[in-house]
DRENTORKOL-3810 file (N, C-alpha, C; in nm, 4 decimals):
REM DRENTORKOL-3810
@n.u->-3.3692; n.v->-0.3899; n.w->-5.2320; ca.u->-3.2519; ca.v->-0.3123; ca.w->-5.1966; c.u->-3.1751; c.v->-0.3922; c.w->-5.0919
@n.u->-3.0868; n.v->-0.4320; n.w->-5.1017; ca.u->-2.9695; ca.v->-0.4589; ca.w->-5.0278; c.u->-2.8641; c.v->-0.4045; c.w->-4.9737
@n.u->-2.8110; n.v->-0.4243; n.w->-4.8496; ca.u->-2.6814; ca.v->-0.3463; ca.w->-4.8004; c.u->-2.5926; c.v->-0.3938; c.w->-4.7383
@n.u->-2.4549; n.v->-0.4001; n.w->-4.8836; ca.u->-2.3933; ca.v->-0.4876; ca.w->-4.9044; c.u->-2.2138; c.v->-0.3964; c.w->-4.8689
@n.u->-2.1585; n.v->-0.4416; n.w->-4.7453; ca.u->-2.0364; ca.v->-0.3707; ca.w->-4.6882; c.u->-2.0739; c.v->-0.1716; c.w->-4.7072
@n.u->-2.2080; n.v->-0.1578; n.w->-4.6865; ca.u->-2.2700; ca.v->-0.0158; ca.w->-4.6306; c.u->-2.2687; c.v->0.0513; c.w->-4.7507
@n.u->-2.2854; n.v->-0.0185; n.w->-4.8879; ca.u->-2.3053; ca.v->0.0012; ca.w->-5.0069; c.u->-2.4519; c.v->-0.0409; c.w->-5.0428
@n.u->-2.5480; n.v->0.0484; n.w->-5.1026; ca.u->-2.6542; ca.v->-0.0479; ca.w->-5.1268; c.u->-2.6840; c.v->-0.0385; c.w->-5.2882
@n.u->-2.7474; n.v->-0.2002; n.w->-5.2482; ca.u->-2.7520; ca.v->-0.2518; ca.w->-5.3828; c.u->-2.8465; c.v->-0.2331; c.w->-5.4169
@n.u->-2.9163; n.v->-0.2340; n.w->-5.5492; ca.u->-3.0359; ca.v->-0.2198; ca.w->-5.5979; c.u->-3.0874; c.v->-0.3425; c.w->-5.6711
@n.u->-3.1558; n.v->-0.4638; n.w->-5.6715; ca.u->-3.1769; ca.v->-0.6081; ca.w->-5.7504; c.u->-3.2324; c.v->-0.5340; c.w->-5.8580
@n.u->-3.2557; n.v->-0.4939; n.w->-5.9861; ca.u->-3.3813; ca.v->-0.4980; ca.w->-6.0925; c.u->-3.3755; c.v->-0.6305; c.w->-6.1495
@n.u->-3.5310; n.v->-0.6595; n.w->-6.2010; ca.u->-3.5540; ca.v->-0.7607; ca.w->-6.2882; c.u->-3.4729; c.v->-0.7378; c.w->-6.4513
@n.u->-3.5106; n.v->-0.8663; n.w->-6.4940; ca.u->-3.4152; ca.v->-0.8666; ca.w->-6.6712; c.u->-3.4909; c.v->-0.7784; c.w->-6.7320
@n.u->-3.5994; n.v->-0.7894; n.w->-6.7131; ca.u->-3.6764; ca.v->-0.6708; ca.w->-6.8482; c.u->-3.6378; c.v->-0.5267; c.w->-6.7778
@n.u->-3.6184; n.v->-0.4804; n.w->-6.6788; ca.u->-3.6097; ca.v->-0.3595; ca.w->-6.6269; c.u->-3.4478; c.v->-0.3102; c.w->-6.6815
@n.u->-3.3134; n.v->-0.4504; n.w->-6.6564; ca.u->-3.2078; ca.v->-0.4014; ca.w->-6.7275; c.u->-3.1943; c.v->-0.3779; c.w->-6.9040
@n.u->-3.2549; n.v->-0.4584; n.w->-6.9434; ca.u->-3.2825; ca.v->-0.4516; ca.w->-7.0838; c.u->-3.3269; c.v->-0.3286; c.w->-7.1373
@n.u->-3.3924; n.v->-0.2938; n.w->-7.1024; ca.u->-3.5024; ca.v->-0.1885; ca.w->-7.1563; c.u->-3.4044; c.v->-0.0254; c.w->-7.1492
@n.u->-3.3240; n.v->-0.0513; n.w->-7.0344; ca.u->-3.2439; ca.v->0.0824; ca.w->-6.9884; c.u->-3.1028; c.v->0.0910; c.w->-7.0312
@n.u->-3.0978; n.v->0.0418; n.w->-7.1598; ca.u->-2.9633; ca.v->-0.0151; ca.w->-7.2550; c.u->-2.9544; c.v->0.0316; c.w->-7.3296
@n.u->-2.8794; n.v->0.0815; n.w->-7.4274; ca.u->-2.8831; ca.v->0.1233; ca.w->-7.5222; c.u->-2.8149; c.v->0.0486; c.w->-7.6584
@n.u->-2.8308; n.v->0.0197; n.w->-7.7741; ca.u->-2.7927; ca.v->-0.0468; ca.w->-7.8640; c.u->-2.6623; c.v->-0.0557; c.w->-7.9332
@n.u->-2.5477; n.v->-0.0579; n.w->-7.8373; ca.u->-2.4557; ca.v->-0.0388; ca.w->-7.9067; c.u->-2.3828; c.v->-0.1489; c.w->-7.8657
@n.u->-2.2252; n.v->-0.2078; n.w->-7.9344; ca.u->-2.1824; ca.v->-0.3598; ca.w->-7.9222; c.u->-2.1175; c.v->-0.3653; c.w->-7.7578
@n.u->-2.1171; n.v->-0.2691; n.w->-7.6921; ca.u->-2.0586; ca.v->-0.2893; ca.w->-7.5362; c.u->-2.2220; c.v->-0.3069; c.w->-7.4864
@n.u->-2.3222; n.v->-0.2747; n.w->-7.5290; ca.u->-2.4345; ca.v->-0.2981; ca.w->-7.4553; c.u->-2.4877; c.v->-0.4184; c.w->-7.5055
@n.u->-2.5063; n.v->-0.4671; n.w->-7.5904; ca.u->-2.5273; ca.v->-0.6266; ca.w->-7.6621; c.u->-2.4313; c.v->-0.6829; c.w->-7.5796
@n.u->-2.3100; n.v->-0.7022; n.w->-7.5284; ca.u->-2.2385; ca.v->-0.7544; ca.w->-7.4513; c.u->-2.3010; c.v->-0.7597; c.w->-7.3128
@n.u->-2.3385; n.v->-0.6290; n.w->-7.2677; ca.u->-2.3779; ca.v->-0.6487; ca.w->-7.1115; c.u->-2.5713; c.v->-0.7097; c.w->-7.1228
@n.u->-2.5995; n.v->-0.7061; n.w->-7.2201; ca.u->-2.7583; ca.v->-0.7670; ca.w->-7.2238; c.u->-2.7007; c.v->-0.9472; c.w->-7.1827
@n.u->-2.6206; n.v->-0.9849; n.w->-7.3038; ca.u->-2.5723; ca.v->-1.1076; ca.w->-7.3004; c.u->-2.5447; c.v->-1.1251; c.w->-7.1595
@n.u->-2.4594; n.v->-1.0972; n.w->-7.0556; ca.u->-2.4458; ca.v->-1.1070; ca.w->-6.9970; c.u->-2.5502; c.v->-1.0795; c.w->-6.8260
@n.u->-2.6142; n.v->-0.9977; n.w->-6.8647; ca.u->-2.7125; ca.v->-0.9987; ca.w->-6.7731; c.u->-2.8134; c.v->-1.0822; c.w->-6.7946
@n.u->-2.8474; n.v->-1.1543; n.w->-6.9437; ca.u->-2.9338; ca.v->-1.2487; ca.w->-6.9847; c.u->-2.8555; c.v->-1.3915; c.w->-6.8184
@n.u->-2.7658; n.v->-1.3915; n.w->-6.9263; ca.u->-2.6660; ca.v->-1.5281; ca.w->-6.8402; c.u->-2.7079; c.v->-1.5624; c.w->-6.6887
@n.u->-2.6854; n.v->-1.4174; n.w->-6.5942; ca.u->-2.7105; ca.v->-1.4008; ca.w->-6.5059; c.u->-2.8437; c.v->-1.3910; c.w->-6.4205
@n.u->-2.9468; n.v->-1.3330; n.w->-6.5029; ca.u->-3.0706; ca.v->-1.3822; ca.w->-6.4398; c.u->-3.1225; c.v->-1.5200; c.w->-6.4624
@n.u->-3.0631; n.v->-1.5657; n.w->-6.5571; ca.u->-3.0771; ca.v->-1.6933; ca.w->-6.5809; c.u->-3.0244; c.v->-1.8118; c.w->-6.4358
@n.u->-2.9158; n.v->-1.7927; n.w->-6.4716; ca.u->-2.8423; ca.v->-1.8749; ca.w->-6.3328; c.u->-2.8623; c.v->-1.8123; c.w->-6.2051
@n.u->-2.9323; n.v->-1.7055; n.w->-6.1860; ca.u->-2.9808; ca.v->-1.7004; ca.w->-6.0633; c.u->-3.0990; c.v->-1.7460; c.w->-6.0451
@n.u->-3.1801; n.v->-1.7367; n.w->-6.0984; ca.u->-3.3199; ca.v->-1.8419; ca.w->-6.1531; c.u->-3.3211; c.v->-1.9729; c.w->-6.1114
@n.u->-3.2264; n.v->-2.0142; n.w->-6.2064; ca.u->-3.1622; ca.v->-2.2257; ca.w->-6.1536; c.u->-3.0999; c.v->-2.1875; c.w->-6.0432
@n.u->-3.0194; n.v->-2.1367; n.w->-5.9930; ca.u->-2.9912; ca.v->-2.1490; ca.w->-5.8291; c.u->-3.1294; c.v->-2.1641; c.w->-5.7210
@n.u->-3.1868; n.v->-2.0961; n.w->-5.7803; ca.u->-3.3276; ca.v->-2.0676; ca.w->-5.6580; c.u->-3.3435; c.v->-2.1828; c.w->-5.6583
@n.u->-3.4202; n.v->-2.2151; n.w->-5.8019; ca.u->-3.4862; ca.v->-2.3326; ca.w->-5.8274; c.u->-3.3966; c.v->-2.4878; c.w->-5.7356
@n.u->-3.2832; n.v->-2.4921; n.w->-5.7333; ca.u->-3.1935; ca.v->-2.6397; ca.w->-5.6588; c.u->-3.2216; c.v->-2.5908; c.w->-5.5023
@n.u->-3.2121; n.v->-2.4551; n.w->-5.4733; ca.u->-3.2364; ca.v->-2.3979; ca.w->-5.3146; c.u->-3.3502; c.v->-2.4451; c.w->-5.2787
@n.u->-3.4421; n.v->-2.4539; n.w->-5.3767; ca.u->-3.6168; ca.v->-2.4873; ca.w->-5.3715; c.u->-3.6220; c.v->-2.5985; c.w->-5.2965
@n.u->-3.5233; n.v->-2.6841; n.w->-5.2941; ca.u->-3.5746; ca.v->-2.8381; ca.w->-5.2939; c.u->-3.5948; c.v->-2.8700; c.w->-5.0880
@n.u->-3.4550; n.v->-2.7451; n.w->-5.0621; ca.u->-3.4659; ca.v->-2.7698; ca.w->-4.9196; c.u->-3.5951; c.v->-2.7043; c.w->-4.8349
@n.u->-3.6757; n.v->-2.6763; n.w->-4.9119; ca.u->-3.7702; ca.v->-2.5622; ca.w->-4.8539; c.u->-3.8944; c.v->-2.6498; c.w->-4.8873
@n.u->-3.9343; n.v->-2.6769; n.w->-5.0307; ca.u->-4.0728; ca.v->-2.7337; ca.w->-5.0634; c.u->-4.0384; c.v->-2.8918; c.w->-5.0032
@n.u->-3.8957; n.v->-2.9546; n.w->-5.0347; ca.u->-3.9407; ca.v->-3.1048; ca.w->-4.9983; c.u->-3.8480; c.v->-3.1445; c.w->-4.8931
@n.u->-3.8846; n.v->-3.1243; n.w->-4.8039; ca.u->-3.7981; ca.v->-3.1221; ca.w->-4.6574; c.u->-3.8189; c.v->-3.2850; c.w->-4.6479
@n.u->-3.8758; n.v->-3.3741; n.w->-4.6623; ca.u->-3.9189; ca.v->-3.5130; ca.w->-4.6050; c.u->-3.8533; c.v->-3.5631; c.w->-4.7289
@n.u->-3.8384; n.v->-3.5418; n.w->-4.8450; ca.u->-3.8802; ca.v->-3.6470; ca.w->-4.9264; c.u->-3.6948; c.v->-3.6889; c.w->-4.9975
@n.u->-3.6805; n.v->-3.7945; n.w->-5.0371; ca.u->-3.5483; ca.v->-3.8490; ca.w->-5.0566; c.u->-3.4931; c.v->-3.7681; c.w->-5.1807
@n.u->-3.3756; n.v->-3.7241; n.w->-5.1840; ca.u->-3.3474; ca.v->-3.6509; ca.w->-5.3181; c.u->-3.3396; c.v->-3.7075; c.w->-5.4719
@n.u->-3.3172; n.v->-3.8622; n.w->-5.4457; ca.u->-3.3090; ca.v->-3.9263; ca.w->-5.5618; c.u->-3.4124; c.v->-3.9800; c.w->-5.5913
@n.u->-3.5259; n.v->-3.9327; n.w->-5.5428; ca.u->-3.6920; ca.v->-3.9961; ca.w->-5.5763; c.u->-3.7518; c.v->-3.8410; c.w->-5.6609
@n.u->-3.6721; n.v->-3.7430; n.w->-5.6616; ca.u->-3.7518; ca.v->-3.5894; ca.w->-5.7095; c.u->-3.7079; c.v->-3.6033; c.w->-5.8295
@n.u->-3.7855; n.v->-3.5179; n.w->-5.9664; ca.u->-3.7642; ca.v->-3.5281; ca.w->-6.0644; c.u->-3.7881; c.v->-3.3617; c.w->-6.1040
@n.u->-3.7482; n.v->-3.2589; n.w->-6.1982; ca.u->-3.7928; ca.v->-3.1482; ca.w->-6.2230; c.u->-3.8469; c.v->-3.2223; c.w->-6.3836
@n.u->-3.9761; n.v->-3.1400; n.w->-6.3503; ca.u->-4.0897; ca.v->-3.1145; ca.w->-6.4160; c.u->-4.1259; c.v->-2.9769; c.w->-6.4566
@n.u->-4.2029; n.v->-2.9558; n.w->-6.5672; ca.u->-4.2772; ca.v->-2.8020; ca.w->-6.5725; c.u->-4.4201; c.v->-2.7909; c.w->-6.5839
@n.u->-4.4611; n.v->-2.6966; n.w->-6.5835; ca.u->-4.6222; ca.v->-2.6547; ca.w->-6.5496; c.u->-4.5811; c.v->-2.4789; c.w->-6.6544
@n.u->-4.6050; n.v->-2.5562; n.w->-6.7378; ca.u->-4.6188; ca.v->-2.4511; ca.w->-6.8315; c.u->-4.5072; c.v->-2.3973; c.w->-6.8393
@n.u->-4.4083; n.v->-2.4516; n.w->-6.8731; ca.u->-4.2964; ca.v->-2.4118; ca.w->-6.9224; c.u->-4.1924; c.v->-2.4063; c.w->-6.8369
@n.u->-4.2201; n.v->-2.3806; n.w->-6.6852; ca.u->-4.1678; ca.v->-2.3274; ca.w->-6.5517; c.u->-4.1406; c.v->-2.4571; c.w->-6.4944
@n.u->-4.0215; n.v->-2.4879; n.w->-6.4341; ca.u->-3.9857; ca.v->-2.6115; ca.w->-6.3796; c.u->-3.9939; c.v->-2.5993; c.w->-6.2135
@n.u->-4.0473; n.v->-2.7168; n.w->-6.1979; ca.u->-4.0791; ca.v->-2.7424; ca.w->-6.0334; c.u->-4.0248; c.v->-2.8647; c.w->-6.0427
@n.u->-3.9631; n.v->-2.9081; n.w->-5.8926; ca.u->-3.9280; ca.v->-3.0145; ca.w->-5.8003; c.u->-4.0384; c.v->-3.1173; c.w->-5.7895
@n.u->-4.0883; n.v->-3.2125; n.w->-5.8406; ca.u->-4.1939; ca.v->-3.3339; ca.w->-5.8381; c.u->-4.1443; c.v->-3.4650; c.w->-5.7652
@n.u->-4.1965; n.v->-3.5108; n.w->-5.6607; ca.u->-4.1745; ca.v->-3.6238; ca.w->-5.5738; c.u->-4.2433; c.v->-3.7381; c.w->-5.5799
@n.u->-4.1319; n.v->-3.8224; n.w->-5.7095; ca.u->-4.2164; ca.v->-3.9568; ca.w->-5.8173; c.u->-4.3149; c.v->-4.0354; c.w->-5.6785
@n.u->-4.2603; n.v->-4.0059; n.w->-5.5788; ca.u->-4.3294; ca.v->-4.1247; ca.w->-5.4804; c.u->-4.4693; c.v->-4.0430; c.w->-5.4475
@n.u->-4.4518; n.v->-3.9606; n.w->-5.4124; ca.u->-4.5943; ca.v->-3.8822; ca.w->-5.4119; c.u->-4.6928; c.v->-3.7980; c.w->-5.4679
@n.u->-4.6718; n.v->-3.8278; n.w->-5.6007; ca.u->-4.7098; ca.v->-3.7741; ca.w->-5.6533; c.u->-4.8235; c.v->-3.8475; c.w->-5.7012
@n.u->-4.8827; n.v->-3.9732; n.w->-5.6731; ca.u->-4.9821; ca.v->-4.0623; ca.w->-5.6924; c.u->-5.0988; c.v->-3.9939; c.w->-5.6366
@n.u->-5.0519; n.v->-3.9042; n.w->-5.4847; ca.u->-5.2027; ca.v->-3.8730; ca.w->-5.4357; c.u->-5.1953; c.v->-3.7317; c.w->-5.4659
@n.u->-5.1171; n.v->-3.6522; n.w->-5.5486; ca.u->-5.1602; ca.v->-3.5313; ca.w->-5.5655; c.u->-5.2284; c.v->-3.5057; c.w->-5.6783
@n.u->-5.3095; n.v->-3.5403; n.w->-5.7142; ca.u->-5.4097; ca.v->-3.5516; ca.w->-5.8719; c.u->-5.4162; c.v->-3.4439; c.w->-5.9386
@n.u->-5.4426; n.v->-3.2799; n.w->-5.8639; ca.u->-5.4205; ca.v->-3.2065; ca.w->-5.8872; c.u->-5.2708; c.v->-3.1295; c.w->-5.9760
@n.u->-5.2055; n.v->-3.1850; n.w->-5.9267; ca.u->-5.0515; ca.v->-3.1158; ca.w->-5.9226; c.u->-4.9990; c.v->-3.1870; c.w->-6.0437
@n.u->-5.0436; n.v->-3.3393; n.w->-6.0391; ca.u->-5.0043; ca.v->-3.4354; ca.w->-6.1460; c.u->-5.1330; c.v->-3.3908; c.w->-6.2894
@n.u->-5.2255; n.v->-3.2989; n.w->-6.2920; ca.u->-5.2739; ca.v->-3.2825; ca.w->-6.4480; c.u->-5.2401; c.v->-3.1618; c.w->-6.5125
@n.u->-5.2328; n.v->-3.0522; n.w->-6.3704; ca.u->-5.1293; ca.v->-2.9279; ca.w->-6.4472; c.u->-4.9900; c.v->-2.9514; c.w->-6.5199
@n.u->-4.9017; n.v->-3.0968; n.w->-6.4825; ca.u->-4.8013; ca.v->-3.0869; ca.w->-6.5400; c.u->-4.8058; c.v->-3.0858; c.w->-6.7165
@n.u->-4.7086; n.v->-3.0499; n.w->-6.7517; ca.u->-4.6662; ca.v->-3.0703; ca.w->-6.9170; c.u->-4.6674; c.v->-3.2185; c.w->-6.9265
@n.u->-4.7443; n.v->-3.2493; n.w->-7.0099; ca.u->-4.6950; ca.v->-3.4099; ca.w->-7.0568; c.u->-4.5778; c.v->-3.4701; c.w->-7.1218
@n.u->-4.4884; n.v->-3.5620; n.w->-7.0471; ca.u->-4.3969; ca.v->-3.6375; ca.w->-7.0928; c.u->-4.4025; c.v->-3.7545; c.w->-7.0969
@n.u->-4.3083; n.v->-3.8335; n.w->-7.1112; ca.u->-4.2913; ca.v->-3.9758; ca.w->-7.0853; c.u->-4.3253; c.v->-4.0148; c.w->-6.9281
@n.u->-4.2806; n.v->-3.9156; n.w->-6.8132; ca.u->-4.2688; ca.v->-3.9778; ca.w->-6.6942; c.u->-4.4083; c.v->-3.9682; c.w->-6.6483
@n.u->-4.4616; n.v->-3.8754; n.w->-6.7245; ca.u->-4.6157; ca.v->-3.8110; ca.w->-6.6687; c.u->-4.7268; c.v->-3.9056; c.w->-6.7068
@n.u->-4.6981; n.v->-3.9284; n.w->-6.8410; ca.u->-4.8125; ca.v->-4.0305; ca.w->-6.8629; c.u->-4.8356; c.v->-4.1353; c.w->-6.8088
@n.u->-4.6732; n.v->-4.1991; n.w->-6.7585; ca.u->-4.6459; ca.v->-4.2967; ca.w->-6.6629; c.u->-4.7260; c.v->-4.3035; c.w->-6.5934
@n.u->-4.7237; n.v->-4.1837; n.w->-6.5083; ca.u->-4.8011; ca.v->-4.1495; ca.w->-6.3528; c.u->-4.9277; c.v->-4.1866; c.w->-6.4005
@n.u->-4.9435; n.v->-4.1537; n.w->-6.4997; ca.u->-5.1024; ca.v->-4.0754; ca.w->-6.5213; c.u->-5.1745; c.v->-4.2166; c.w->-6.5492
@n.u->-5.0803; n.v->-4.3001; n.w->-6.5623; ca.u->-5.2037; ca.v->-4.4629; ca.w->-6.6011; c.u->-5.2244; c.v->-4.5158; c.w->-6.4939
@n.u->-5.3091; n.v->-4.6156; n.w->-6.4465; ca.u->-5.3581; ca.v->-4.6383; ca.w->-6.3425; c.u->-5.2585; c.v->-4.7996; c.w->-6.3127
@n.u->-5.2636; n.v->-4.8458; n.w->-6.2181; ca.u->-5.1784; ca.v->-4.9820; ca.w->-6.1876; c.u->-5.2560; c.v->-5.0867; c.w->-6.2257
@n.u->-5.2080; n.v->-5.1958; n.w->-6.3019; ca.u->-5.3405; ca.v->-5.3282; ca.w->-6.2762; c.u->-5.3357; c.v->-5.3618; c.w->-6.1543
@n.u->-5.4013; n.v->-5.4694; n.w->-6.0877; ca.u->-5.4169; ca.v->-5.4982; ca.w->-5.9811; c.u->-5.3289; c.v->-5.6669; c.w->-6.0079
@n.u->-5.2362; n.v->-5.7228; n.w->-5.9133; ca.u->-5.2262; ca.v->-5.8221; ca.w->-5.9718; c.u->-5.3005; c.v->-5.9048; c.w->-5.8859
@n.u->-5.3221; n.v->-6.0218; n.w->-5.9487; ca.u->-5.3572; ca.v->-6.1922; ca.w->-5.8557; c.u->-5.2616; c.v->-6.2951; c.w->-5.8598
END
Protein backbone atom coordinates (compact mmCIF):
# COMPACT_ATOMS: atom_id res chain seq x y z
CA UNK A 1 0.00 0.00 0.00
CA UNK A 2 1.21 3.27 -0.90
CA UNK A 3 0.31 6.94 -0.24
CA UNK A 4 0.45 8.68 -3.13
CA UNK A 5 -0.71 12.85 -2.88
CA UNK A 6 -3.06 11.30 0.35
CA UNK A 7 -4.52 8.84 -2.12
CA UNK A 8 -3.63 5.30 -1.40
CA UNK A 9 -2.52 3.00 -3.67
CA UNK A 10 -2.87 -0.55 -3.62
CA UNK A 11 0.39 -2.61 -5.75
CA UNK A 12 -1.35 -6.25 -6.67
CA UNK A 13 0.71 -8.81 -8.38
CA UNK A 14 -0.12 -9.90 -12.36
CA UNK A 15 -1.86 -13.04 -11.40
CA UNK A 16 -3.98 -11.20 -8.74
CA UNK A 17 -5.02 -8.51 -11.74
CA UNK A 18 -5.70 -11.18 -14.17
CA UNK A 19 -7.75 -13.38 -12.36
CA UNK A 20 -10.21 -10.28 -11.26
CA UNK A 21 -11.05 -9.54 -15.09
CA UNK A 22 -13.49 -10.42 -16.82
CA UNK A 23 -13.47 -11.67 -20.54
CA UNK A 24 -14.57 -9.17 -22.56
CA UNK A 25 -12.46 -7.05 -25.54
CA UNK A 26 -11.97 -3.81 -23.06
CA UNK A 27 -10.63 -6.40 -20.57
CA UNK A 28 -8.23 -8.38 -23.07
CA UNK A 29 -7.05 -4.81 -23.62
CA UNK A 30 -6.37 -3.98 -19.95
CA UNK A 31 -4.75 -7.74 -19.33
CA UNK A 32 -2.48 -6.69 -22.39
CA UNK A 33 -1.68 -3.90 -20.84
CA UNK A 34 -1.13 -4.77 -17.34
CA UNK A 35 0.88 -7.82 -18.86
CA UNK A 36 3.23 -4.82 -20.46
CA UNK A 37 3.45 -3.24 -17.23
CA UNK A 38 4.45 -5.79 -14.80
CA UNK A 39 6.72 -6.68 -17.19
CA UNK A 40 8.66 -3.34 -17.43
CA UNK A 41 8.46 -2.90 -13.97
CA UNK A 42 10.26 -6.20 -13.50
CA UNK A 43 13.28 -4.94 -16.06
CA UNK A 44 13.36 -1.66 -14.24
CA UNK A 45 14.14 -3.41 -10.89
CA UNK A 46 16.28 -5.70 -12.49
CA UNK A 47 18.89 -2.36 -14.18
CA UNK A 48 18.12 -0.70 -10.36
CA UNK A 49 19.69 -4.14 -9.21
CA UNK A 50 23.00 -3.37 -10.45
CA UNK A 51 23.50 -0.31 -7.99
CA UNK A 52 22.67 -2.40 -4.99
CA UNK A 53 24.20 -6.09 -5.72
CA UNK A 54 27.42 -4.66 -7.61
CA UNK A 55 28.47 -1.53 -5.95
CA UNK A 56 32.46 -2.24 -6.71
CA UNK A 57 32.36 -3.79 -9.85
CA UNK A 58 32.83 -1.85 -13.43
CA UNK A 59 29.57 -1.71 -15.48
CA UNK A 60 31.02 -2.83 -18.69
CA UNK A 61 32.58 -6.04 -17.12
CA UNK A 62 28.61 -7.27 -15.94
CA UNK A 63 26.77 -9.42 -18.17
CA UNK A 64 22.86 -10.55 -17.46
CA UNK A 65 22.61 -14.08 -17.17
CA UNK A 66 19.72 -16.50 -15.92
CA UNK A 67 19.38 -19.17 -13.30
CA UNK A 68 16.50 -20.75 -14.44
CA UNK A 69 14.99 -18.65 -16.59
CA UNK A 70 15.28 -15.45 -14.19
CA UNK A 71 17.99 -12.99 -15.17
CA UNK A 72 20.69 -11.76 -12.76
CA UNK A 73 23.59 -9.19 -13.09
CA UNK A 74 26.98 -11.60 -13.42
CA UNK A 75 30.50 -9.93 -12.92
CA UNK A 76 32.67 -11.71 -15.97
CA UNK A 77 35.72 -10.69 -13.70
CA UNK A 78 34.49 -12.44 -10.73
CA UNK A 79 32.92 -14.77 -11.40
CA UNK A 80 36.05 -17.24 -11.57
CA UNK A 81 35.88 -17.54 -7.71
CA UNK A 82 32.24 -17.92 -7.33
CA UNK A 83 31.92 -21.73 -8.35
CA UNK A 84 28.81 -21.88 -6.84
CA UNK A 85 26.92 -19.07 -8.60
CA UNK A 86 28.82 -20.00 -11.91
CA UNK A 87 27.03 -23.94 -12.02
CA UNK A 88 23.50 -22.73 -11.16
CA UNK A 89 23.73 -20.60 -14.25
CA UNK A 90 21.83 -21.68 -17.61
CA UNK A 91 24.41 -22.75 -20.01
CA UNK A 92 25.54 -20.54 -22.85
CA UNK A 93 28.32 -19.66 -24.87
CA UNK A 94 29.73 -17.21 -22.16
CA UNK A 95 29.23 -19.88 -19.42
CA UNK A 96 30.97 -22.63 -20.80
CA UNK A 97 33.66 -20.13 -21.42
CA UNK A 98 33.90 -19.59 -17.70
CA UNK A 99 33.39 -23.02 -17.02
CA UNK A 100 36.81 -24.33 -18.83
CA UNK A 101 39.73 -24.10 -16.94
CA UNK A 102 42.91 -21.77 -18.30
CA UNK A 103 46.08 -23.62 -19.67
CA UNK A 104 48.89 -22.55 -17.90
CA UNK A 105 51.33 -20.96 -20.29
CA UNK A 106 55.40 -21.39 -20.44
Amino acid sequence: MYNFKNKDITVYSFPFLIRNLKNTNVDKEKIKIIKENYLLKNELDLYKSIFITHSNSVIYNLKLKKINGKKIWVDKIKISSQWSLLNKLDKDKDVIEWLTPVRCER
